[in-house]
N, C-alpha and C positions, 0 to 999 in steps of 0.2 A: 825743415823738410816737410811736405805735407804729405797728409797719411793719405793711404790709395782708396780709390771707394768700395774695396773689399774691404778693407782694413776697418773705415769707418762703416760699413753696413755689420761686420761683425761686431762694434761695438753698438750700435742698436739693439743688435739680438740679445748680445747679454746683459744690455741694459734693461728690455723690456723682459727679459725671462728673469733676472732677477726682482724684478717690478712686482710682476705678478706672483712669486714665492712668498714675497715680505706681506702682498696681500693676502695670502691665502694661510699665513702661519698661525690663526689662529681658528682656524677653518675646520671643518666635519672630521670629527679626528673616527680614525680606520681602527677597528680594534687592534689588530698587530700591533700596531703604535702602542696602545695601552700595554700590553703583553712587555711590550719590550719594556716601556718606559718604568712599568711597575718591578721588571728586571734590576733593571740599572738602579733604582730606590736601593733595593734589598743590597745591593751590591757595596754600593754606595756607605750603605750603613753597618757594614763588616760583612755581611753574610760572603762566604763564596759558592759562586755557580757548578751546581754539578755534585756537591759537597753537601751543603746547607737545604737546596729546593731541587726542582726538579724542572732541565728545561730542553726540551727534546729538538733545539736546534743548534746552529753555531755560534757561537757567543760573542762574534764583530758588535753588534749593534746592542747588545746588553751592556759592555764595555763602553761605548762608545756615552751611551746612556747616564754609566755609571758617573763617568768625567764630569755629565753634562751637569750633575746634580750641585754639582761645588758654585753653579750658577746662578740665579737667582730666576725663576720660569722658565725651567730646562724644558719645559716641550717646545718653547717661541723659540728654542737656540736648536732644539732637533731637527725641527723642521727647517731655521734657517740653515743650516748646517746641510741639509739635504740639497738645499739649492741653491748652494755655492758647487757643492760635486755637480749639480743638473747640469751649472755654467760651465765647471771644467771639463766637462764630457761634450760642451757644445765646441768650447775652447776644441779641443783633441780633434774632435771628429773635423771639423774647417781646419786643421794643419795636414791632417791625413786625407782629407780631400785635396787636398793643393797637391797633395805629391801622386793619387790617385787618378783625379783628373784634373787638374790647373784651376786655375783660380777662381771662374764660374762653377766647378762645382764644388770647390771647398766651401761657398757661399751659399751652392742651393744644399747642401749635405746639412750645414747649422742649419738654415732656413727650417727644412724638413723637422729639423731633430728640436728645435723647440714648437714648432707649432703640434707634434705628435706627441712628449713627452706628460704634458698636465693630462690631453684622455687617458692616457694609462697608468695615472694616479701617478705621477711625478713628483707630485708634493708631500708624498707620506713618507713619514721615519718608517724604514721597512726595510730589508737588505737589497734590492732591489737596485737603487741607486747608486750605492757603492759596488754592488760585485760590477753593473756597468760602466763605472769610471777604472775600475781596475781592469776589467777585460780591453777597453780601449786602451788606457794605457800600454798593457802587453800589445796591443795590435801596433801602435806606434811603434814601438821596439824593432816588431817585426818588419814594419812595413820600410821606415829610414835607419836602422843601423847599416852600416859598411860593411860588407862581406871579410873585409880584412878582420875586422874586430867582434866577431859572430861571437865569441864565447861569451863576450862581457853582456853581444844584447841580448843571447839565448839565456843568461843566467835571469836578466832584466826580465825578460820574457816570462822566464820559469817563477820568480818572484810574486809576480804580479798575479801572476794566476794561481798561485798559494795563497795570497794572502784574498785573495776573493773566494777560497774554502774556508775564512775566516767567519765569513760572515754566510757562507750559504754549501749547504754540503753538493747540492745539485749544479753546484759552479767545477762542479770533479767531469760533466761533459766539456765544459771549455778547454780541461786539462788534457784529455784524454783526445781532443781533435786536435790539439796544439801537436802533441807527441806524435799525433799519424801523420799528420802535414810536416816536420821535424824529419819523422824513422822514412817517408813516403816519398816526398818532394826534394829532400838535401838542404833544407833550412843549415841541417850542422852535416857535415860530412865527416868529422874526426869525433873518437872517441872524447876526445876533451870540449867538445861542443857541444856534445850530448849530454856529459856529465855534470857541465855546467847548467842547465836547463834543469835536469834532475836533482841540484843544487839549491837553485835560486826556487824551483819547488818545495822543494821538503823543508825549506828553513821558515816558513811560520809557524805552520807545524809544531817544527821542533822547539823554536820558541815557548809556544803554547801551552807542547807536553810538557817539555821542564817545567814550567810555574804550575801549572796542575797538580804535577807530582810532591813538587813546594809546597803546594797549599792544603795537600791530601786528598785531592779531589779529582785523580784518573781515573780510577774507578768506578769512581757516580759517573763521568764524561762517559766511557766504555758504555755502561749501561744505558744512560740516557741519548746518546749520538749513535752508536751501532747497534745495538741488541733491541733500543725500542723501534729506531728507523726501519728495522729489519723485519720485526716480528708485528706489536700493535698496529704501528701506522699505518705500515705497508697495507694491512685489511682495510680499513680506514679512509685510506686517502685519494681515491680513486672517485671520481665523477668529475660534473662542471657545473661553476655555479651557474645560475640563472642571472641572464642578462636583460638591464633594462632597456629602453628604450636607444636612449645617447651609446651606452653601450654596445648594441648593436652596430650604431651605427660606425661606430669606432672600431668595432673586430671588422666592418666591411671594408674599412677604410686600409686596415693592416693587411688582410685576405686581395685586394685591389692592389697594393703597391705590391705586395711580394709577387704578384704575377706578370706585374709590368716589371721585377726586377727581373725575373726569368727570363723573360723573352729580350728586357735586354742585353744584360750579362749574363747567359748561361754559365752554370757548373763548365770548366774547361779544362785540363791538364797540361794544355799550351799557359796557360794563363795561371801564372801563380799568384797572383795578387788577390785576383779574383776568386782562386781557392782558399785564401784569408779569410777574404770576406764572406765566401758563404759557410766555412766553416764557422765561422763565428756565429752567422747568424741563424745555423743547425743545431749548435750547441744553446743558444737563447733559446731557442725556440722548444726543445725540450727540455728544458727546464722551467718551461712552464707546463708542462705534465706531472702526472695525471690529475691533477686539480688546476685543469687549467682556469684562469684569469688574466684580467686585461692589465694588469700589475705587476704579472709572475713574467708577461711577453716581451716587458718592456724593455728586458737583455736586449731584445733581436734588434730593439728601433734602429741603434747605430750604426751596423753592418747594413743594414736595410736604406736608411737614408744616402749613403755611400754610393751603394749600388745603382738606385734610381739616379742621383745627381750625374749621374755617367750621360743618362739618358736628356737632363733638361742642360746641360750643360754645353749638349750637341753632339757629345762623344760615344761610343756603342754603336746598337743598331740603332735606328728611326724608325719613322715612319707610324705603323700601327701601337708600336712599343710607348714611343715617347706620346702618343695621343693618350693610350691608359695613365702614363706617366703623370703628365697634366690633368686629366680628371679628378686623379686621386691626390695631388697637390690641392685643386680648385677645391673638392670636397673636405680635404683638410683645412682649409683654412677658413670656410663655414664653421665646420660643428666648434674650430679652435675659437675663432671670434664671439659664437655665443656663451660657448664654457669660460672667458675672460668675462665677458660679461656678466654672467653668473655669479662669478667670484667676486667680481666688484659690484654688486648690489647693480646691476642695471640691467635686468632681464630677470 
C-alpha cells in the first residue's frame, strides 16, 4: 500500500526536525541546561534532591538528567532526548490536526510547529519540551477518547497533566483550565468521571511524595518547592529579559499568529474543541510569566499552530484572517531558514 502524501510529508517534517536536533546537540548550551545537568551529576552520584542541595524547581528534568549520566556524554543524549519529544509533539499535534481539521491541516499544524519550535529554543534540555509533549498528549485524550469511556480518558487526561507538574510547578495553569473546561463544559458529567481526572492527577504526585518521604527528603522539597516559590522568588522573579534582534523578531512572529488565531477561531462556547485549544494555549501562555521568554512561550506553540491550520487548511473564517495567517507562516519560514542555517555553519 503506498503511504498518502500526508503520510509522507509528515515523514519529512520529522525527518528534518530531527536532522536539525542531532546538529544542534552540541550547540550554545543555555545555562538552565547547566543547572539541570550539574543536578542530575550530584544525583547520579548518591546525593538526593531536596535533601542533600538545594533546588527550587520540579525535579522531572534533574531526574531525567540523573539517568542520563549512566551514559557516556549525557548532555549529547539530553539534548537528543529533547528532540525525540520535539518529534513526538510534532507526531501529536498532526493526528490532532486530522481530527481537528482533516488532513491539510494536520499537515499545516506539523508544518507550523517545527518551523516555530528551534526560535524558541527547542533544542534546550530545559522543562519546557516535556511539559509540552505531556500537555498534547492530555489534549489527545481529550480531543479522541469516546464519550462512552470518558472515565478512562479523563483519568488519561488527569495523568498527564500531573506528571507535567513533574517537571514544572507553573504547568498547575494547564491543570486548573483543564478542571474548568471538565466542571464548565461537561467533559465528565458523573461523579466517577471527575474523580477519575482527580485520580490520574494526583498520582505522580503521589508517587513523588512517597520516595521523598523514602528518601528523607519532604521536607527540604516543602521548603525548597513552596515556601521558597512563595516567599524569595516570588520578589525575584518578575520582569522580561531583554531581546535580541532574531528574538524580536520571533516574539513578532508568535504576537502575528496568535491574532490571525483569533480572528479565525475565536474563544466560543458553541465550539468545544476550540475551547481546548485556547485553553491550552492560555494556560502556555502564562506560564510564561512573569519572567517572560521566548523558551518559557514555547507551551503555547502547539494550541497555536492548531488553531491557525484551521485557517490555511480552508476551514474557519477567511479572508482578511487567512491573509495574516500566511504572512506569519511566509515570515516563519524566513527567520526558520536562516536559524537552520546558522546551526549548520552556513550563515
Amino acid at each position: 500500500m503506498r503511504p498518502t502524501p500526508e503520510f509522507a510529508a509528515l515523514c519529512l517534517l520529522l525527518a528534518a526536525q530531527l536532522a536539525l536536533h542531532a546538529s544542534a546537540a552540541g550547540a550554545y548550551v543555555f545555562s538552565d541546561e547547566l543547572n539541570y545537568m550539574g543536578y542530575g551529576e550530584r544525583i547520579h552520584a548518591g546525593q538526593v534532591i531536596y535533601r542533600d542541595f538545594f533546588e527550587g524547581h520540579a525535579p522531572g528534568n534533574a531526574l531525567i538528567a540523573a539517568l542520563l549520566y549512566s551514559l557516556p556524554d549525557p548532555f549529547f543524549w539530553a539534548r537528543l532526548l529533547v528532540g525525540l519529544a520535539q518529534a513526538a509533539i510534532t507526531l501529536l499535534i498532526f493526528i490532532i490536526g486530522l481530527r481537528v481539521s482533516g488532513k491539510p491541516g494536520g499537515i499545516c499544524a506539523a508544518l507550523l510547529y517545527v518551523l516555530w519550535e528551534p526560535m524558541f529554543g527547542g533544542m534546550w534540555f530545559v522543562a519546557e519540551p516535556f511539559v509540552s509533549l505531556l500537555f498534547t498528549a492530555a489534549m489527545l485524550c481529550a480531543v479522541f477518547w469516546p464519550k462512552r469511556e470518558w472515565a478512562a480518558g479523563l483519568f488519561a487526561w488527569g495523568l498527564f497533566a500531573g506528571a507535567a507538574l513533574v517537571f514544572k510547578l507553573k504547568a498547575g495553569w494547564f491543570a486548573a483550565a483543564s478542571a474548568i473546561l471538565i466542571a464548565w463544559r461537561g467533559f465528565a458529567r458523573t461523579q466517577p468521571g471527575i474523580a477519575a481526572f482527580a485520580a490520574g492527577l494526583a498520582a505522580p504526585w503521589a508517587l513523588l511524595a512517597a520516595w521523598l518521604l523514602v528518601q528523607g527528603a519532604a521536607a527540604g522539597a516543602f521548603r525548597d518547592l513552596v515556601l521558597f516559590n512563595i516567599t524569595e522568588k516570588a520578589y525575584g522573579d518578575a520582569g522580561v529579559f531583554l531581546l535580541g534582534e532574531f528574538e524580536l523578531f520571533a516574539l513578532a512572529i508568535f504576537i502575528l499568529s496568535a491574532a490571525a488565531a483569533l480572528a479565525v477561531r475565536p474563544p466560543s462556547g458553541k465550539d468545544r474543541t476550540g475551547l481546548l485549544l485556547w485553553g491550552w494555549f492560555a494556560a502556555g501562555l502564562l506560564m510564561s510569566f512573569p519572567r517572560f521568554n521566548l523558551f518559557r512561550a514555547a507551551v503555547a506553540l502547539p494550541p497555536l499552530a492548531l488553531i491557525l491550520a484551521d485557517s490555511l487548511a480552508g476551514r474557519g473564517r477567511g479572508g482578511l484572517a487567512r491573509g495574516i495567517a500566511l504572512i506569519a507562516v511566509f515570515l516563519s519560514a524566513e527567520v526558520a531558514a536562516y536559524m537552520y542555517a546558522a546551526m549548520l555553519g552556513l550563515a
